[in-house]
matplotlib code that plots the C-alpha trace (Angstrom):
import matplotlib.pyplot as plt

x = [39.9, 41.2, 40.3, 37.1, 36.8, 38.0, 35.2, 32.5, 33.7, 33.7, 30.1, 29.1, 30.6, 29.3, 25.9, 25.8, 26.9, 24.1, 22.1, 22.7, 21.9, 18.7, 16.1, 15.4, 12.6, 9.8, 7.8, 4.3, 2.7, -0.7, -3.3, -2.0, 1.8, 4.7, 7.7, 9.9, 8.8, 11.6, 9.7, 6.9, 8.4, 12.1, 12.2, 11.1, 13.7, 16.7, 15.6, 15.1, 18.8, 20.2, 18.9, 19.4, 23.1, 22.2, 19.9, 18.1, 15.0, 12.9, 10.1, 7.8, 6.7, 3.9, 4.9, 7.6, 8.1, 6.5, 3.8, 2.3, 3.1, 0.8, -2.0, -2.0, -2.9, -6.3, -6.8, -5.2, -7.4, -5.5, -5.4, -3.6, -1.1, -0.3, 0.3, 2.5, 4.2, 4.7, 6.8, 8.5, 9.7, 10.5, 13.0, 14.5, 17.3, 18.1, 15.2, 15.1, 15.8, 12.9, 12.0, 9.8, 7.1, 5.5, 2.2, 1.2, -2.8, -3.9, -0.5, -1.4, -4.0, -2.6, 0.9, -1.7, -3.2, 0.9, 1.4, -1.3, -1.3, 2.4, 4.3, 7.8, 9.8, 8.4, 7.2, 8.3, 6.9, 3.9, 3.4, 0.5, 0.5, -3.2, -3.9, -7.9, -8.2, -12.3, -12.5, -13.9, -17.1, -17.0, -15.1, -11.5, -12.7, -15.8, -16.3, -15.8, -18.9, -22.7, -24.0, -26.8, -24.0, -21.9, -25.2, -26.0, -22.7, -22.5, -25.6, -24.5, -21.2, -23.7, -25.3, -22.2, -19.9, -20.7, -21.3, -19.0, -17.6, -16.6, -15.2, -13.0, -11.9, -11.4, -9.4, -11.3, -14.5, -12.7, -12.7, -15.7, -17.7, -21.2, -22.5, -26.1, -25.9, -23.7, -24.7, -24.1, -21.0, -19.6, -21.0, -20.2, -16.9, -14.4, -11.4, -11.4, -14.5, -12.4, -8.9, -10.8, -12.4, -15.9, -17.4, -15.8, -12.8, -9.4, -7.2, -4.2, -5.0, -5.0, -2.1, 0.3, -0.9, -0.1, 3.5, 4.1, 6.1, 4.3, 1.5, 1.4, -1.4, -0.7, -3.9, -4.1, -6.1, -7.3, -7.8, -10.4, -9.4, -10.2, -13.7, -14.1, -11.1, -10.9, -10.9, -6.9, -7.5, -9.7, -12.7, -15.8, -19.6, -21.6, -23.8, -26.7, -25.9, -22.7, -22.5, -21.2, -18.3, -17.5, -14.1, -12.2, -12.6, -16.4, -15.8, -16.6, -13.3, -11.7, -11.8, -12.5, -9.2, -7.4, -6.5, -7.8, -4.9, -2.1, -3.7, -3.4, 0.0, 1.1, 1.5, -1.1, 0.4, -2.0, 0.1, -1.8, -0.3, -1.8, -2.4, -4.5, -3.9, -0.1, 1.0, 3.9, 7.0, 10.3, 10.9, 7.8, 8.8, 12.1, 11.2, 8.1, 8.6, 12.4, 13.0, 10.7, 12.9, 15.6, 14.8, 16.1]
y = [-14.7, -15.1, -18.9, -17.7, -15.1, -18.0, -20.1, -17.7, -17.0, -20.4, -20.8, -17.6, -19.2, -22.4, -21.2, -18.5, -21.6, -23.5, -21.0, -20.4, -23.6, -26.2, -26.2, -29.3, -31.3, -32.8, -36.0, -36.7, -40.1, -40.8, -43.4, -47.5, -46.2, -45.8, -42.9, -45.4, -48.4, -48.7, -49.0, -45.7, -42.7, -44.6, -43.9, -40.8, -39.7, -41.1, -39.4, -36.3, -36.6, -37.5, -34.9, -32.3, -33.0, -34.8, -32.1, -33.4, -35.0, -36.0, -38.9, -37.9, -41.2, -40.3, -42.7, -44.8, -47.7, -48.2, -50.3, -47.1, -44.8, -47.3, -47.3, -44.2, -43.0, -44.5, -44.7, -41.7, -38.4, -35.7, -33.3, -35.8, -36.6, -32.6, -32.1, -34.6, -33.6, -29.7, -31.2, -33.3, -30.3, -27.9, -29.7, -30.9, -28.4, -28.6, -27.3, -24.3, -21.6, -23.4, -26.2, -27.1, -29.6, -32.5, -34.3, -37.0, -37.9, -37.2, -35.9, -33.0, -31.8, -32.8, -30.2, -27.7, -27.9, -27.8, -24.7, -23.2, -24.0, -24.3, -21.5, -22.2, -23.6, -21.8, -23.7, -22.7, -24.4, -26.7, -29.5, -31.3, -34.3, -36.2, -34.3, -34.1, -30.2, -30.4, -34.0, -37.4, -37.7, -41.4, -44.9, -45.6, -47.4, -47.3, -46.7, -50.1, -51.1, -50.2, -46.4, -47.8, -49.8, -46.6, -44.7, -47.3, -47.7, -43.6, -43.9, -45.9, -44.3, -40.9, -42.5, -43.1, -40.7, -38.0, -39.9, -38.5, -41.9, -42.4, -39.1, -39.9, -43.0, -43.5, -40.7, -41.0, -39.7, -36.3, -35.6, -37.3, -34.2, -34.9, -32.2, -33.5, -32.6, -29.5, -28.0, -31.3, -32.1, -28.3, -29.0, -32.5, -32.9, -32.8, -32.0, -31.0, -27.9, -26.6, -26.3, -24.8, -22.1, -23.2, -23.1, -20.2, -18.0, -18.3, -15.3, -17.4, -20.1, -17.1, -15.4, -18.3, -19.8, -16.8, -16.9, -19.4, -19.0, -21.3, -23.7, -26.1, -28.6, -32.0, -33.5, -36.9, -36.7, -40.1, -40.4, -43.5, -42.6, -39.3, -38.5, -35.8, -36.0, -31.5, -31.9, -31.7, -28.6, -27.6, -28.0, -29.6, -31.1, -27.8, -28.0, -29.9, -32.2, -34.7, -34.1, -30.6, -29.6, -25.8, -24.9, -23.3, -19.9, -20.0, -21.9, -19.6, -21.6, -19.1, -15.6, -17.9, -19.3, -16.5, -18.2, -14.8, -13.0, -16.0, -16.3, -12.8, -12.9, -15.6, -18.2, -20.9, -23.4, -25.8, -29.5, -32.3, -35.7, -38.1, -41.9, -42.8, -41.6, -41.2, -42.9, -40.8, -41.3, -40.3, -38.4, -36.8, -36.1, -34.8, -32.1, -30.8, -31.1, -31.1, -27.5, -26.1, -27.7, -26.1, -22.7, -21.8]
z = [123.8, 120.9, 120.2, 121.6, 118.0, 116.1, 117.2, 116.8, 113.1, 112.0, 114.0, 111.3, 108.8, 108.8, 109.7, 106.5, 104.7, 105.7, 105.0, 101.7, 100.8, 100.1, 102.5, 104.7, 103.4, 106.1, 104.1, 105.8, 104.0, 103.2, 104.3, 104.5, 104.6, 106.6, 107.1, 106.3, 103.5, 100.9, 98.1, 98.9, 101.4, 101.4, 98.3, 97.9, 100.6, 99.3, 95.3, 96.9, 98.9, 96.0, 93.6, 96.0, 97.0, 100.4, 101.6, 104.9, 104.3, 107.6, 106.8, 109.8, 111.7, 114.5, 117.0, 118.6, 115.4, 112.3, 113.5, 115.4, 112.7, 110.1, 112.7, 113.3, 109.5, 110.2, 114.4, 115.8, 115.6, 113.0, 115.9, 117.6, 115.1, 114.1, 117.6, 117.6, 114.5, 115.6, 118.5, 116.1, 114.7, 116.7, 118.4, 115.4, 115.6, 111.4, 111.0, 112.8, 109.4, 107.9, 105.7, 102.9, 103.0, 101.1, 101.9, 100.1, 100.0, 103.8, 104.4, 102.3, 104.5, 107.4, 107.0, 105.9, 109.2, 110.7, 108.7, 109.6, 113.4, 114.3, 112.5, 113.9, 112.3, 109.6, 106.8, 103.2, 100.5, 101.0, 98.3, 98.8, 96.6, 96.2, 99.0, 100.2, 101.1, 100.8, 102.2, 100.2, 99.3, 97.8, 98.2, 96.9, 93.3, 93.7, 90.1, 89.2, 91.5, 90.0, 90.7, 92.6, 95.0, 95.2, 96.6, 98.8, 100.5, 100.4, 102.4, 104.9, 105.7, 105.9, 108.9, 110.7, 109.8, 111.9, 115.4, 117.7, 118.0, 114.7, 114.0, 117.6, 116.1, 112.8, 110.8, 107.5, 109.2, 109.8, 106.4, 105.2, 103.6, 102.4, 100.4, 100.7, 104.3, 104.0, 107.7, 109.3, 107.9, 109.1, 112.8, 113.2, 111.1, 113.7, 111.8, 108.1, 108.6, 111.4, 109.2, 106.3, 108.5, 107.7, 111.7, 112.7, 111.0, 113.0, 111.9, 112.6, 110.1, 107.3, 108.4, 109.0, 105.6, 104.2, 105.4, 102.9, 100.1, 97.8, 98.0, 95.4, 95.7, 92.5, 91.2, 89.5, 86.5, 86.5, 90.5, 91.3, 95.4, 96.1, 95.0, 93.8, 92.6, 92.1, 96.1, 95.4, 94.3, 96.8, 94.3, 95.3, 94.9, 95.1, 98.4, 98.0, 95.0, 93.8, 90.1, 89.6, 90.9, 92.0, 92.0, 94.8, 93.6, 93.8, 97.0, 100.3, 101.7, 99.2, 101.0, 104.4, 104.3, 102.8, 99.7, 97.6, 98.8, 97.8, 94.7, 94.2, 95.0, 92.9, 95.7, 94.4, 92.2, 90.4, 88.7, 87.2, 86.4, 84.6, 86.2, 89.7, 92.9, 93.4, 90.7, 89.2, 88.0, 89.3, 86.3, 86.4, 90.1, 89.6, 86.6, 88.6, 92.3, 92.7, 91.1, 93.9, 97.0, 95.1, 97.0, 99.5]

ax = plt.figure().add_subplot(projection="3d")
ax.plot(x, y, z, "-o")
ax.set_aspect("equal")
plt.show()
């Protein structure tokens, strides 16, 4: 009995020292990249163990080696992959008080869609870094190509887009938003319209995104990847046109996804860096991004 009140005290113990500590960190990578490459999410892992006294840090790898997790950033449906990722986590056992989140370029939207459809373990902080939370409406560096060659290509990605096929089978498709065909786009897009409430409005998507403690979506001032690149933002090409850009608090997505009421209560954060699409520096990275998984 009385080694049996020994154990259970140091169990308490231990478990309100955990708690009082730094949050476990979950790492979701973007497009063309890996959980695991040393010089991208390797990195980023070991800075973020480092600067945070050897917190745990999960780099989230959707399938069985790294060859499946690279495929799978452009092959394997985002329903898919978020399903996969929820069951990731709740059996991950250090996770279970809650963890914060990073996202970088798809990744960002992609944890949106696990905070808002898995709520346990319950997500804390979600930094979306590049992230595309109104979709693409253009082709990495396509700037450096002629307008005219830009529209064209545009054109031709309209026309196959939104086949069922495509949006089964390549993951880019689900967030391809073309503004010149608004009503198609929020019919046909098979992923991206549904997460940002625009077909129909799912209560739990606002209320388990409102359980967050902080959202805090990075945009890269000089972004030649994402186009627009305010879609970081949530901004976006106003329906109908791709010149001006309507930001997210004249967006409908704004009272649709209950991002009125965070704002309201102070849990929208808005950073800018400057460079192209996730290029930051670790110093830049460690004054703005490591103070927030510094909560507990």
């Amino acid at each position: 009995m009385v080694l049996f009140k020994g154990l259970l005290i140091l169990t308490i113990f231990y478990g309100a020292l955990a708690a009082s500590g730094p949050l476990p960190v979950v790492l979701w990578h973007g497009m063309g990249d890996t959980c695991c490459f040393p010089f991208s999410m390797g990195s980023i892992k070991k800075l973020i163990e480092t600067e945070i006294n050897g917190t745990y840090v999960l780099s989230l790898r959707i399938g069985g080696n790294i060859a499946l997790d690279y495929e799978s950033g452009f092959f394997l449906h985002p329903d898919d992959q978020v399903r996969y990722v929820c069951d990731q986590l709740i059996k991950d056992e250090q996770l279970a008080g809650g963890y914060h989140a990073i996202g970088f370029s798809q990744g960002g939207q992609f944890l949106r869609a696990v905070a808002q459809r898995c709520s346990s373990p319950p997500m804390k902080t979600l930094i979306s870094i590049g992230g595309q939370h109104q979709g693409v409406f253009g082709l990495p560096k396509c700037p450096s190509l002629s307008n005219n060659a830009c529209e064209h290509l545009r054109k031709l990605l309209y026309r196959a887009a939104y086949k069922e096929w495509i949006q089964r089978e390549l993951v880019q498709a689900t967030y391809w938003h073309d503004p010149l065909h608004e009503e198609e786009y929020r019919q046909k897009s098979s992923f991206l319209s549904n997460i940002n409430n625009e077909v129909f409005i799912n209560q739990t998507y606002i209320d388990n995104l409102n359980k967050l403690e902080k959202f805090v979506m990075v945009m890269f001032l000089n972004d030649t990847i994402v186009q627009p690149r305010e879609s970081q933002w949530f901004g976006f090409y106003a329906p109908g046109q791709d010149t001006a850009i309507r930001p997210l608090t004249q967006s409908g997505i704004y009272e649709d996804l209950g991002l009125d009421k965070m704002d309201h209560d102070g849990k929208l954060l808005h950073l800018s860096v400057e460079g192209d699409h996730l290029q930051m520096t670790s110093t830049w990275f460690i004054e703005n991004i490591i103070p927030l998984l510094k909560k507990n």
